[in-house]
N, C-alpha and C positions, 0 to 999 in steps of 0.2 A: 520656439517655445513661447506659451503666453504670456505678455507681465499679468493679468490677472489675478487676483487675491483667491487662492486655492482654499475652497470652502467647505468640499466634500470626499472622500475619501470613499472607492467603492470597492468592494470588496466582490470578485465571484469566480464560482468554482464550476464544477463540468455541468450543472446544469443551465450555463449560460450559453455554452457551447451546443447543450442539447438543443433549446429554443432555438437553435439557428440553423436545425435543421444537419448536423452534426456527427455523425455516426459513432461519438466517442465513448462509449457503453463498454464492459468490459467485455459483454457478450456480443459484442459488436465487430472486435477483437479476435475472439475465436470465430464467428460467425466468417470470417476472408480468409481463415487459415483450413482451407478443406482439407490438404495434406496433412497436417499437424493433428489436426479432429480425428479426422478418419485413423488414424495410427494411436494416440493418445486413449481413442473411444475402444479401440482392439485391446489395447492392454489393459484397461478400468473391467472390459468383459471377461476377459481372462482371470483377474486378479478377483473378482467375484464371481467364478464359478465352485459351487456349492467343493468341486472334487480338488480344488485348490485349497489345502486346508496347510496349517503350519509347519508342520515336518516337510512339504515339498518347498517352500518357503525358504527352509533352516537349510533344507540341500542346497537349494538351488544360491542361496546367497552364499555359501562356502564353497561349490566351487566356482563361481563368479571371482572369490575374491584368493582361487588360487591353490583351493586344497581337493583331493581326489574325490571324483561321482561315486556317492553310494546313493543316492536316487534324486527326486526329482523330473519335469519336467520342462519348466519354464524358459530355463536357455535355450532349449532350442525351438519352441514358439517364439520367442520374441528376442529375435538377434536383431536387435534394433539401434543404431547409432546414432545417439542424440547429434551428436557432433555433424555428422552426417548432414542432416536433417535438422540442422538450426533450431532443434530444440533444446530450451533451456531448462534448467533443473525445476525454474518456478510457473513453466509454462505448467510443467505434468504436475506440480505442486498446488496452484491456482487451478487446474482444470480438474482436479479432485475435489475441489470444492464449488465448483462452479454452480450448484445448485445454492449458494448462501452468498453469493459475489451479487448483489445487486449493486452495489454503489462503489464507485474508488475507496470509499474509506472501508470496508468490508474487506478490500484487498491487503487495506494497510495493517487491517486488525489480524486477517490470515498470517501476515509477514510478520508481523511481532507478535503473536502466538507459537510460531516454533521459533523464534531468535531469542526469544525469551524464555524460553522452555516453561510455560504456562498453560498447563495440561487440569486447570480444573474442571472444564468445561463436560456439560452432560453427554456428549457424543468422544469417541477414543480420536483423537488427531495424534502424528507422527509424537514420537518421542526422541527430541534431539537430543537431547543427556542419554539416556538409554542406548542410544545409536551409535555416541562417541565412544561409549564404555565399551562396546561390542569390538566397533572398528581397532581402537587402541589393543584388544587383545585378540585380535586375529591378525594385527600387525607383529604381537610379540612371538605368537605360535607357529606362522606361517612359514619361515624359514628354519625351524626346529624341531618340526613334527612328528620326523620319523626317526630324530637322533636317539631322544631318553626316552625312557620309559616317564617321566618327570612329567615332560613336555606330551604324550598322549594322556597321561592322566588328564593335565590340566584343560586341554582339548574335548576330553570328555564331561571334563566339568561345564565348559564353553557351551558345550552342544545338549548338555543335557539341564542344566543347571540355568546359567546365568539368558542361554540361548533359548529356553521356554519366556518367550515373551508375544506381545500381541500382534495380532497379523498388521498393522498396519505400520508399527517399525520395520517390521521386516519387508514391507512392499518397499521402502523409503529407503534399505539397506542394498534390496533386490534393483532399484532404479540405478542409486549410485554406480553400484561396482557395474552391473551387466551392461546397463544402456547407456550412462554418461562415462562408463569408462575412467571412474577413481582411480588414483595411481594410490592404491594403498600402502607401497613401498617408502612413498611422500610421507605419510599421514602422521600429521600432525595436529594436534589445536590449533595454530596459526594457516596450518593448511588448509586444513577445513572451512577454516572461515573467509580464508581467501578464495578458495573453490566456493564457494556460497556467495562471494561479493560480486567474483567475476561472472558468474552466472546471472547475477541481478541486474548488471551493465547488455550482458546478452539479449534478456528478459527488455531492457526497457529501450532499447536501439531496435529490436524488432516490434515494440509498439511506438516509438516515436514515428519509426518508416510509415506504417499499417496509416497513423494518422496523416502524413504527410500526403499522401495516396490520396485519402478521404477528403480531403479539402478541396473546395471548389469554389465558381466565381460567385452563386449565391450567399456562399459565409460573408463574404464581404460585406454585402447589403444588407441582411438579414441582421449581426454585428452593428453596422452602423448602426440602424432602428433600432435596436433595443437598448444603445448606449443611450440614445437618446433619451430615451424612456425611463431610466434609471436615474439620470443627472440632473431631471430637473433644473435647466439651464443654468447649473451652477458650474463653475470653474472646480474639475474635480483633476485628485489622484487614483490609477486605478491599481488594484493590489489585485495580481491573476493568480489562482490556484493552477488555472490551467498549464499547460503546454503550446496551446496556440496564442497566435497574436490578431484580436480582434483588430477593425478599419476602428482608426481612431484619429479621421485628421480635424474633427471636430475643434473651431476655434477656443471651446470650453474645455478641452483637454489640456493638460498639462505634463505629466509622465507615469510612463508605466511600470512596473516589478512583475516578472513571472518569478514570483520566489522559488517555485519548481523544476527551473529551468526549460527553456525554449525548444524547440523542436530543432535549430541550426546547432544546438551545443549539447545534444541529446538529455531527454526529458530524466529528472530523479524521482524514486519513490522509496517512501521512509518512512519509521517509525517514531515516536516520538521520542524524545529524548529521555523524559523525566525516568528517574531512579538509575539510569545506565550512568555508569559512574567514564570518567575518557579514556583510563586504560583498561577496558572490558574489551574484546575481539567484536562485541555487536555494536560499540558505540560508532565505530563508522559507517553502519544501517542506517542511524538517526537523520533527521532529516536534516540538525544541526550542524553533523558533518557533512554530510550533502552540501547543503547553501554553502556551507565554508569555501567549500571545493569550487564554487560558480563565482565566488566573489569577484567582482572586477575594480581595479585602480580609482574609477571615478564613477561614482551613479547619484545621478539628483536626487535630492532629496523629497523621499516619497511622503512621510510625515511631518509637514511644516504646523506650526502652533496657531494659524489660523483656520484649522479645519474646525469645522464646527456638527457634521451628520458625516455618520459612517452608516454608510447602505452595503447591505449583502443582498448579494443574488445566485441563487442557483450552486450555494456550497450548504452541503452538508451538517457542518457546526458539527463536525465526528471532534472526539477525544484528540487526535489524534495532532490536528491542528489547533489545540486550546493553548499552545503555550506562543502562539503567535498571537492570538487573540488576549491573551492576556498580558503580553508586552504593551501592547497597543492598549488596551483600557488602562491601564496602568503611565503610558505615558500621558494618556490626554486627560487622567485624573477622571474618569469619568464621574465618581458618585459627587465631586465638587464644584466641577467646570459643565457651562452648560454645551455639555453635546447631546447630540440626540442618535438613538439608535435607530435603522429602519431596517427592516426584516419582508423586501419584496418575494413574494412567490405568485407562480403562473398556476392555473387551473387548466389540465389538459384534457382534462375526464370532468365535466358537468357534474353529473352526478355522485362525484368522487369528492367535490368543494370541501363538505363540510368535514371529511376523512383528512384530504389536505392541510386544510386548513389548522387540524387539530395537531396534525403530525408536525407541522413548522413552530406552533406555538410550545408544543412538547421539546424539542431542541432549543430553541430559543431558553425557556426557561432551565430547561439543562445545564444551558451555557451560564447564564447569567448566576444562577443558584452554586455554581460550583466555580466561577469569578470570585461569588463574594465569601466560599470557603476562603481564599488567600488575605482576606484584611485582618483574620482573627482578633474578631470585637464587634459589636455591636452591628457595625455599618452594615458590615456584608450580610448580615440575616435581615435587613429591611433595604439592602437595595435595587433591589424590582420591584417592591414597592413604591420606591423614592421615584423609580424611571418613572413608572406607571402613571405618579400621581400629577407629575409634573410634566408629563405627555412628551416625553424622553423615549420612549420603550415604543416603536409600533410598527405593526403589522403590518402592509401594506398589497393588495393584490393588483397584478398588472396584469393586463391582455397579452 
Protein backbone atom coordinates (compact mmCIF):
# COMPACT_ATOMS: atom_id res chain seq x y z
CA UNK A 1 0.00 0.00 0.00
CA UNK A 2 1.09 3.53 -0.65
CA UNK A 3 2.18 5.96 2.14
CA UNK A 4 0.97 8.74 -0.19
CA UNK A 5 -1.47 11.49 0.75
CA UNK A 6 -4.90 10.01 -0.69
CA UNK A 7 -6.24 12.89 -2.61
CA UNK A 8 -9.01 11.53 -4.77
CA UNK A 9 -11.70 9.30 -4.36
CA UNK A 10 -13.21 7.62 -7.65
CA UNK A 11 -16.16 6.64 -8.06
CA UNK A 12 -17.49 4.07 -11.03
CA UNK A 13 -20.16 2.13 -12.06
CA UNK A 14 -20.80 -0.51 -15.18
CA UNK A 15 -20.12 1.97 -17.56
CA UNK A 16 -16.48 1.85 -16.70
CA UNK A 17 -16.64 -1.75 -17.18
CA UNK A 18 -18.40 -1.04 -20.42
CA UNK A 19 -15.39 1.23 -21.91
CA UNK A 20 -13.40 -1.80 -21.34
CA UNK A 21 -14.86 -3.51 -23.69
CA UNK A 22 -16.97 -5.58 -21.17
CA UNK A 23 -20.06 -7.36 -22.01
CA UNK A 24 -21.84 -6.34 -18.65
CA UNK A 25 -25.21 -4.91 -20.21
CA UNK A 26 -28.21 -6.69 -18.87
CA UNK A 27 -28.95 -7.46 -22.31
CA UNK A 28 -25.84 -8.85 -22.46
CA UNK A 29 -26.88 -11.22 -19.90
CA UNK A 30 -29.73 -12.72 -21.73
CA UNK A 31 -28.10 -12.42 -24.94
CA UNK A 32 -25.47 -16.08 -23.43
CA UNK A 33 -28.52 -17.61 -22.02
CA UNK A 34 -30.08 -18.99 -25.55
CA UNK A 35 -31.80 -21.81 -23.36
CA UNK A 36 -33.39 -19.56 -21.04
CA UNK A 37 -34.62 -17.00 -23.99
CA UNK A 38 -35.77 -19.33 -26.23
CA UNK A 39 -38.13 -21.05 -23.25
CA UNK A 40 -38.88 -17.53 -21.48
CA UNK A 41 -39.64 -16.05 -25.29
CA UNK A 42 -42.23 -19.25 -25.60
CA UNK A 43 -44.04 -18.52 -22.61
CA UNK A 44 -44.22 -14.17 -23.18
CA UNK A 45 -45.83 -15.69 -26.79
CA UNK A 46 -48.14 -17.82 -25.22
CA UNK A 47 -49.10 -15.41 -22.27
CA UNK A 48 -49.82 -12.80 -25.34
CA UNK A 49 -51.86 -14.65 -27.37
CA UNK A 50 -55.06 -12.56 -28.29
CA UNK A 51 -56.99 -16.48 -27.22
CA UNK A 52 -55.34 -16.43 -23.88
CA UNK A 53 -57.62 -14.16 -22.12
CA UNK A 54 -58.34 -14.36 -18.05
CA UNK A 55 -60.84 -16.95 -17.33
CA UNK A 56 -58.06 -19.59 -18.87
CA UNK A 57 -55.60 -17.67 -16.63
CA UNK A 58 -58.11 -17.93 -13.40
CA UNK A 59 -58.34 -21.98 -14.53
CA UNK A 60 -55.12 -22.62 -15.14
CA UNK A 61 -53.68 -20.86 -11.71
CA UNK A 62 -56.25 -23.01 -9.68
CA UNK A 63 -55.46 -25.97 -10.68
CA UNK A 64 -51.82 -25.25 -10.59
CA UNK A 65 -52.32 -24.46 -7.21
CA UNK A 66 -54.25 -27.75 -6.42
CA UNK A 67 -58.02 -27.48 -6.98
CA UNK A 68 -59.99 -29.59 -9.85
CA UNK A 69 -59.83 -28.77 -14.20
CA UNK A 70 -62.75 -26.99 -15.22
CA UNK A 71 -60.90 -25.36 -18.14
CA UNK A 72 -58.02 -23.91 -19.32
CA UNK A 73 -55.10 -24.56 -21.24
CA UNK A 74 -51.77 -23.43 -20.23
CA UNK A 75 -50.51 -26.29 -18.05
CA UNK A 76 -50.17 -28.43 -20.40
CA UNK A 77 -48.30 -25.93 -22.96
CA UNK A 78 -45.87 -24.92 -20.63
CA UNK A 79 -44.88 -27.90 -18.23
CA UNK A 80 -41.86 -26.03 -17.62
CA UNK A 81 -39.58 -26.47 -14.41
CA UNK A 82 -37.79 -23.34 -13.49
CA UNK A 83 -35.85 -25.45 -11.12
CA UNK A 84 -35.02 -27.67 -13.71
CA UNK A 85 -33.66 -25.25 -15.84
CA UNK A 86 -31.98 -22.75 -13.55
CA UNK A 87 -34.45 -20.27 -13.97
CA UNK A 88 -35.05 -17.96 -11.43
CA UNK A 89 -38.27 -16.10 -10.54
CA UNK A 90 -36.56 -12.60 -11.50
CA UNK A 91 -34.98 -13.89 -14.62
CA UNK A 92 -38.86 -14.33 -16.10
CA UNK A 93 -39.69 -11.17 -14.03
CA UNK A 94 -36.58 -8.98 -15.62
CA UNK A 95 -37.16 -10.61 -18.89
CA UNK A 96 -40.78 -9.18 -19.10
CA UNK A 97 -39.53 -6.15 -18.90
CA UNK A 98 -36.67 -6.34 -20.90
CA UNK A 99 -37.82 -3.86 -23.39
CA UNK A 100 -37.28 -0.93 -20.43
CA UNK A 101 -33.88 -2.57 -18.66
CA UNK A 102 -31.34 -0.36 -20.31
CA UNK A 103 -29.19 0.32 -17.39
CA UNK A 104 -28.62 -1.69 -13.94
CA UNK A 105 -30.35 0.95 -12.26
CA UNK A 106 -33.61 0.23 -14.44
CA UNK A 107 -33.21 -3.26 -12.96
CA UNK A 108 -33.13 -1.93 -9.38
CA UNK A 109 -36.13 0.29 -10.20
CA UNK A 110 -37.96 -3.04 -11.68
CA UNK A 111 -37.03 -4.78 -8.19
CA UNK A 112 -38.39 -2.29 -5.86
CA UNK A 113 -41.38 -1.57 -7.98
CA UNK A 114 -42.95 -4.96 -7.03
CA UNK A 115 -41.12 -5.30 -3.38
CA UNK A 116 -42.71 -2.22 -2.87
CA UNK A 117 -45.82 -2.77 -4.20
CA UNK A 118 -45.83 0.63 -6.24
CA UNK A 119 -48.18 0.23 -8.87
CA UNK A 120 -48.72 3.98 -9.96
CA UNK A 121 -47.06 3.63 -12.99
CA UNK A 122 -48.77 4.23 -16.52
CA UNK A 123 -48.45 0.77 -17.97
CA UNK A 124 -50.20 -2.42 -15.46
CA UNK A 125 -46.95 -4.39 -13.76
CA UNK A 126 -47.46 -7.57 -11.41
CA UNK A 127 -49.49 -6.68 -8.36
CA UNK A 128 -47.66 -8.19 -5.32
CA UNK A 129 -50.51 -7.26 -2.54
CA UNK A 130 -53.04 -8.49 -4.83
CA UNK A 131 -51.26 -11.82 -5.35
CA UNK A 132 -50.60 -12.46 -1.64
CA UNK A 133 -54.28 -11.74 -0.88
CA UNK A 134 -55.21 -14.38 -3.65
CA UNK A 135 -52.40 -17.08 -2.57
CA UNK A 136 -53.44 -16.64 1.29
CA UNK A 137 -57.00 -17.78 0.33
CA UNK A 138 -56.40 -20.40 -1.85
CA UNK A 139 -54.18 -21.67 0.90
CA UNK A 140 -57.34 -21.39 3.18
CA UNK A 141 -59.80 -23.11 0.68
CA UNK A 142 -57.69 -25.70 -0.73
CA UNK A 143 -57.97 -28.24 1.80
CA UNK A 144 -61.83 -27.53 2.50
CA UNK A 145 -63.30 -27.26 -0.76
CA UNK A 146 -65.53 -30.06 -1.04
CA UNK A 147 -66.29 -30.26 2.97
CA UNK A 148 -69.18 -27.37 3.38
CA UNK A 149 -71.14 -25.81 1.42
CA UNK A 150 -69.35 -22.53 3.42
CA UNK A 151 -66.15 -23.34 1.90
CA UNK A 152 -67.62 -23.57 -2.11
CA UNK A 153 -69.44 -20.52 -1.46
CA UNK A 154 -66.41 -18.84 -0.44
CA UNK A 155 -64.51 -20.50 -3.41
CA UNK A 156 -67.01 -18.95 -5.69
CA UNK A 157 -66.44 -15.81 -4.26
CA UNK A 158 -62.52 -16.45 -4.95
CA UNK A 159 -63.21 -17.23 -8.42
CA UNK A 160 -65.76 -14.92 -9.30
CA UNK A 161 -65.30 -12.03 -7.26
CA UNK A 162 -61.96 -11.30 -5.53
CA UNK A 163 -60.40 -13.56 -8.71
CA UNK A 164 -61.64 -11.09 -11.65
CA UNK A 165 -58.29 -9.34 -11.54
CA UNK A 166 -55.80 -8.22 -14.18
CA UNK A 167 -54.11 -10.58 -16.49
CA UNK A 168 -50.72 -9.73 -15.48
CA UNK A 169 -51.25 -10.93 -11.79
CA UNK A 170 -52.34 -13.73 -12.83
CA UNK A 171 -49.38 -14.55 -15.26
CA UNK A 172 -47.08 -13.81 -11.85
CA UNK A 173 -49.63 -16.25 -9.95
CA UNK A 174 -49.63 -18.78 -13.11
CA UNK A 175 -45.47 -18.59 -13.03
CA UNK A 176 -45.30 -19.15 -9.26
CA UNK A 177 -47.35 -22.27 -8.65
CA UNK A 178 -47.04 -24.03 -12.47
CA UNK A 179 -43.21 -23.36 -13.24
CA UNK A 180 -41.32 -22.37 -10.01
CA UNK A 181 -43.38 -24.87 -8.23
CA UNK A 182 -44.61 -22.76 -4.89
CA UNK A 183 -45.24 -24.95 -2.10
CA UNK A 184 -48.43 -23.36 -1.28
CA UNK A 185 -49.17 -25.62 1.61
CA UNK A 186 -45.81 -23.29 3.11
CA UNK A 187 -47.36 -20.00 2.29
CA UNK A 188 -46.85 -17.76 4.30
CA UNK A 189 -45.75 -13.87 4.31
CA UNK A 190 -42.38 -14.78 5.66
CA UNK A 191 -42.58 -17.58 3.07
CA UNK A 192 -43.10 -15.63 0.33
CA UNK A 193 -40.63 -13.40 0.94
CA UNK A 194 -38.15 -15.77 1.58
CA UNK A 195 -39.08 -17.59 -1.66
CA UNK A 196 -38.55 -14.10 -3.44
CA UNK A 197 -34.85 -13.63 -1.53
CA UNK A 198 -33.85 -17.04 -2.32
CA UNK A 199 -34.64 -16.62 -5.90
CA UNK A 200 -32.63 -13.19 -5.97
CA UNK A 201 -29.28 -15.15 -4.69
CA UNK A 202 -30.40 -17.63 -7.68
CA UNK A 203 -30.80 -14.54 -10.04
CA UNK A 204 -27.51 -13.00 -9.13
CA UNK A 205 -24.91 -16.36 -8.89
CA UNK A 206 -26.25 -17.03 -12.28
CA UNK A 207 -25.12 -13.54 -13.47
CA UNK A 208 -21.97 -13.19 -11.30
CA UNK A 209 -20.95 -16.78 -13.21
CA UNK A 210 -22.39 -15.24 -16.89
CA UNK A 211 -19.77 -12.33 -15.84
CA UNK A 212 -16.99 -14.34 -14.63
CA UNK A 213 -17.13 -16.09 -18.22
CA UNK A 214 -16.90 -12.69 -19.93
CA UNK A 215 -13.79 -11.55 -18.53
CA UNK A 216 -10.82 -11.65 -20.47
CA UNK A 217 -7.02 -10.73 -20.64
CA UNK A 218 -8.00 -7.40 -22.57
CA UNK A 219 -9.97 -6.07 -19.34
CA UNK A 220 -6.89 -5.99 -17.66
CA UNK A 221 -5.25 -3.45 -19.98
CA UNK A 222 -8.10 -1.72 -21.22
CA UNK A 223 -8.85 -1.19 -16.88
CA UNK A 224 -5.51 -0.11 -16.49
CA UNK A 225 -5.71 2.90 -19.20
CA UNK A 226 -8.68 4.27 -18.23
CA UNK A 227 -7.74 4.20 -14.42
CA UNK A 228 -5.13 6.23 -15.56
CA UNK A 229 -7.14 8.55 -17.30
CA UNK A 230 -9.45 9.10 -14.46
CA UNK A 231 -6.77 9.76 -11.60
CA UNK A 232 -4.95 12.34 -12.96
CA UNK A 233 -1.80 11.20 -11.35
CA UNK A 234 -3.18 11.76 -7.99
CA UNK A 235 -2.96 9.15 -5.05
CA UNK A 236 -6.57 7.98 -5.25
CA UNK A 237 -9.33 5.70 -3.44
CA UNK A 238 -11.61 3.68 -5.69
CA UNK A 239 -15.32 3.22 -4.70
CA UNK A 240 -16.64 0.19 -7.57
CA UNK A 241 -20.46 -0.05 -8.16
CA UNK A 242 -19.32 -2.95 -10.06
CA UNK A 243 -18.76 -6.54 -9.55
CA UNK A 244 -15.49 -6.88 -11.17
CA UNK A 245 -12.15 -5.94 -10.01
CA UNK A 246 -10.32 -3.60 -12.44
CA UNK A 247 -5.78 -3.92 -12.85
CA UNK A 248 -5.06 -1.51 -10.16
CA UNK A 249 -1.35 -2.04 -9.29
CA UNK A 250 -0.86 1.44 -10.24
CA UNK A 251 1.80 3.18 -7.56
CA UNK A 252 -1.21 6.09 -7.27
CA UNK A 253 -3.57 3.45 -5.95
CA UNK A 254 -4.30 3.02 -2.67
CA UNK A 255 -7.57 0.82 -1.96
CA UNK A 256 -10.38 -0.42 -3.26
CA UNK A 257 -14.52 -1.07 -2.08
CA UNK A 258 -16.75 -3.09 -4.37
CA UNK A 259 -19.62 -2.03 -2.13
CA UNK A 260 -21.64 -4.60 -4.26
CA UNK A 261 -19.80 -7.25 -3.55
CA UNK A 262 -17.24 -9.15 -5.71
CA UNK A 263 -17.70 -11.76 -8.27
CA UNK A 264 -15.39 -14.48 -5.58
CA UNK A 265 -18.39 -13.76 -2.82
CA UNK A 266 -21.23 -13.52 -5.24
CA UNK A 267 -22.41 -10.11 -6.71
CA UNK A 268 -25.71 -8.15 -4.47
CA UNK A 269 -28.43 -6.21 -6.13
CA UNK A 270 -30.78 -4.02 -4.08
CA UNK A 271 -33.03 -1.45 -3.48
CA UNK A 272 -32.63 1.34 -1.59
CA UNK A 273 -33.26 1.51 1.61
CA UNK A 274 -35.17 4.87 2.32
CA UNK A 275 -38.77 4.60 3.98
CA UNK A 276 -38.37 0.53 4.53
CA UNK A 277 -38.54 0.55 7.95
CA UNK A 278 -35.99 -3.05 9.55
CA UNK A 279 -38.62 -5.15 10.39
CA UNK A 280 -40.57 -5.03 6.91
CA UNK A 281 -39.97 -8.64 5.15
CA UNK A 282 -38.34 -6.32 2.12
CA UNK A 283 -35.91 -4.60 4.17
CA UNK A 284 -33.48 -7.45 3.50
CA UNK A 285 -33.87 -6.48 -0.39
CA UNK A 286 -32.10 -3.11 0.61
CA UNK A 287 -28.93 -2.71 -0.38
CA UNK A 288 -28.22 -1.68 3.39
CA UNK A 289 -28.88 -5.27 4.29
CA UNK A 290 -26.90 -6.48 1.52
CA UNK A 291 -23.55 -4.56 2.33
CA UNK A 292 -24.27 -5.53 6.13
CA UNK A 293 -24.27 -9.07 4.96
CA UNK A 294 -20.51 -8.64 3.02
CA UNK A 295 -18.93 -6.71 5.84
CA UNK A 296 -15.60 -7.97 6.65
CA UNK A 297 -13.53 -7.65 10.27
CA UNK A 298 -11.07 -5.19 8.77
CA UNK A 299 -11.18 -3.00 5.59
CA UNK A 300 -9.01 0.25 5.00
CA UNK A 301 -10.14 3.05 5.15
CA UNK A 302 -11.84 4.13 1.88
CA UNK A 303 -12.72 7.79 2.89
CA UNK A 304 -9.70 9.41 4.67
CA UNK A 305 -10.23 13.48 5.37
CA UNK A 306 -7.56 14.28 2.97
CA UNK A 307 -9.48 13.62 -0.10
CA UNK A 308 -10.07 16.68 -1.85
CA UNK A 309 -12.03 15.54 -5.88
CA UNK A 310 -14.52 12.99 -6.11
CA UNK A 311 -14.64 11.86 -9.78
CA UNK A 312 -17.37 9.54 -11.18
CA UNK A 313 -17.26 7.58 -14.14
CA UNK A 314 -19.47 5.53 -15.81
CA UNK A 315 -22.40 5.32 -12.96
CA UNK A 316 -25.58 6.26 -13.44
CA UNK A 317 -26.33 8.80 -10.32
CA UNK A 318 -29.85 6.37 -10.43
CA UNK A 319 -32.03 7.18 -7.16
CA UNK A 320 -31.25 4.31 -6.02
CA UNK A 321 -27.57 4.86 -5.04
CA UNK A 322 -28.27 8.45 -3.58
CA UNK A 323 -28.13 7.41 -0.11
CA UNK A 324 -24.52 6.43 -0.56
CA UNK A 325 -23.87 9.57 -2.24
CA UNK A 326 -25.19 11.36 0.18
CA UNK A 327 -23.30 9.80 3.19
CA UNK A 328 -20.39 10.86 1.31
CA UNK A 329 -21.14 14.58 0.59
CA UNK A 330 -22.34 14.89 3.79
CA UNK A 331 -19.06 13.50 5.37
CA UNK A 332 -16.72 15.56 3.34
CA UNK A 333 -19.07 18.78 4.14
CA UNK A 334 -19.07 19.45 0.72
CA UNK A 335 -21.07 22.97 0.47
CA UNK A 336 -18.11 24.18 3.32
CA UNK A 337 -14.88 22.21 2.47
CA UNK A 338 -13.16 22.80 -0.60
CA UNK A 339 -13.79 19.52 -2.63
CA UNK A 340 -14.43 19.62 -5.97
CA UNK A 341 -16.79 17.33 -7.92
CA UNK A 342 -15.94 15.83 -11.37
CA UNK A 343 -18.67 14.25 -13.53
CA UNK A 344 -16.29 12.27 -16.48
CA UNK A 345 -18.24 10.85 -19.31
CA UNK A 346 -17.12 9.12 -22.89
CA UNK A 347 -18.65 9.92 -26.20
CA UNK A 348 -19.25 6.61 -28.14
CA UNK A 349 -21.63 8.01 -30.88
CA UNK A 350 -20.03 11.52 -32.31
CA UNK A 351 -22.89 12.65 -33.38
CA UNK A 352 -24.73 11.69 -30.08
CA UNK A 353 -22.00 14.40 -27.95
CA UNK A 354 -24.35 16.93 -27.50
CA UNK A 355 -27.42 14.27 -26.61
CA UNK A 356 -24.74 12.96 -23.99
CA UNK A 357 -23.59 15.34 -22.90
CA UNK A 358 -27.06 16.85 -21.91
CA UNK A 359 -28.15 13.59 -20.44
CA UNK A 360 -24.94 13.55 -17.80
CA UNK A 361 -25.52 17.12 -16.94
CA UNK A 362 -29.35 16.23 -16.36
CA UNK A 363 -28.36 13.44 -13.58
CA UNK A 364 -25.76 15.25 -12.33
CA UNK A 365 -28.14 18.22 -11.55
CA UNK A 366 -30.68 15.60 -10.39
CA UNK A 367 -28.25 14.63 -7.91
CA UNK A 368 -26.97 17.53 -6.76
CA UNK A 369 -30.68 19.43 -6.52
CA UNK A 370 -31.98 16.60 -4.41
CA UNK A 371 -28.54 16.37 -2.07
CA UNK A 372 -29.48 19.85 -1.25
CA UNK A 373 -33.27 18.89 -0.51
CA UNK A 374 -31.52 17.27 2.94
CA UNK A 375 -29.95 20.71 4.43
CA UNK A 376 -33.42 22.08 4.79
CA UNK A 377 -32.45 26.03 4.61
CA UNK A 378 -31.17 28.02 2.47
CA UNK A 379 -27.85 26.17 1.51
CA UNK A 380 -29.22 23.53 -0.32
CA UNK A 381 -31.43 25.71 -2.80
CA UNK A 382 -28.10 27.53 -3.94
CA UNK A 383 -25.75 24.79 -3.81
CA UNK A 384 -24.96 24.06 -7.40
CA UNK A 385 -24.72 27.35 -7.66
CA UNK A 386 -21.98 27.68 -4.94
CA UNK A 387 -20.12 24.44 -6.92
CA UNK A 388 -20.71 26.19 -10.06
CA UNK A 389 -19.44 29.50 -9.13
CA UNK A 390 -16.41 28.37 -7.36
CA UNK A 391 -15.65 25.74 -10.24
CA UNK A 392 -16.32 22.85 -7.63
CA UNK A 393 -19.05 21.26 -9.99
CA UNK A 394 -17.50 19.90 -13.64
CA UNK A 395 -18.13 18.22 -16.45
CA UNK A 396 -15.44 16.58 -17.84
CA UNK A 397 -15.16 14.43 -21.17
CA UNK A 398 -12.71 11.69 -21.71
CA UNK A 399 -11.59 9.71 -24.82
Amino acid sequence: MTQNVVSRLLVIGNGFDLKCDLKSKFEDYYSSKDNMVRTLGKMNKNFNNPSTDTKILQADVLYSAGFSREAGNLNDIIKINFNDKKISFWDFYFYSHKEKLNNWSDVEYFLNNLLTINNDNEHLEFDLENSLDIVNRLKYLKPRVTIKDTFLTEFRKLRDDTFTTDKETLILLFVLLNNLKYDIDKHSKKYFFDFLYNELNKFEESFGQYLKNSINDSYKDYSEQLLQKLVNNECYNLLSFNYTSPYVESTSFNTVRNIHGKLDNCPIIGIDSKGIVADSPVFRFTKTYRIMTLASDKQDRLLPKSIKTIAFYGHSLAPADYSYFQSIFDYYNIYDNDITLVFYYSIYDESKEQEIRRTQFHSVTKLISKYGTTFHNEKGENLMHKLLLEGRLILKKID
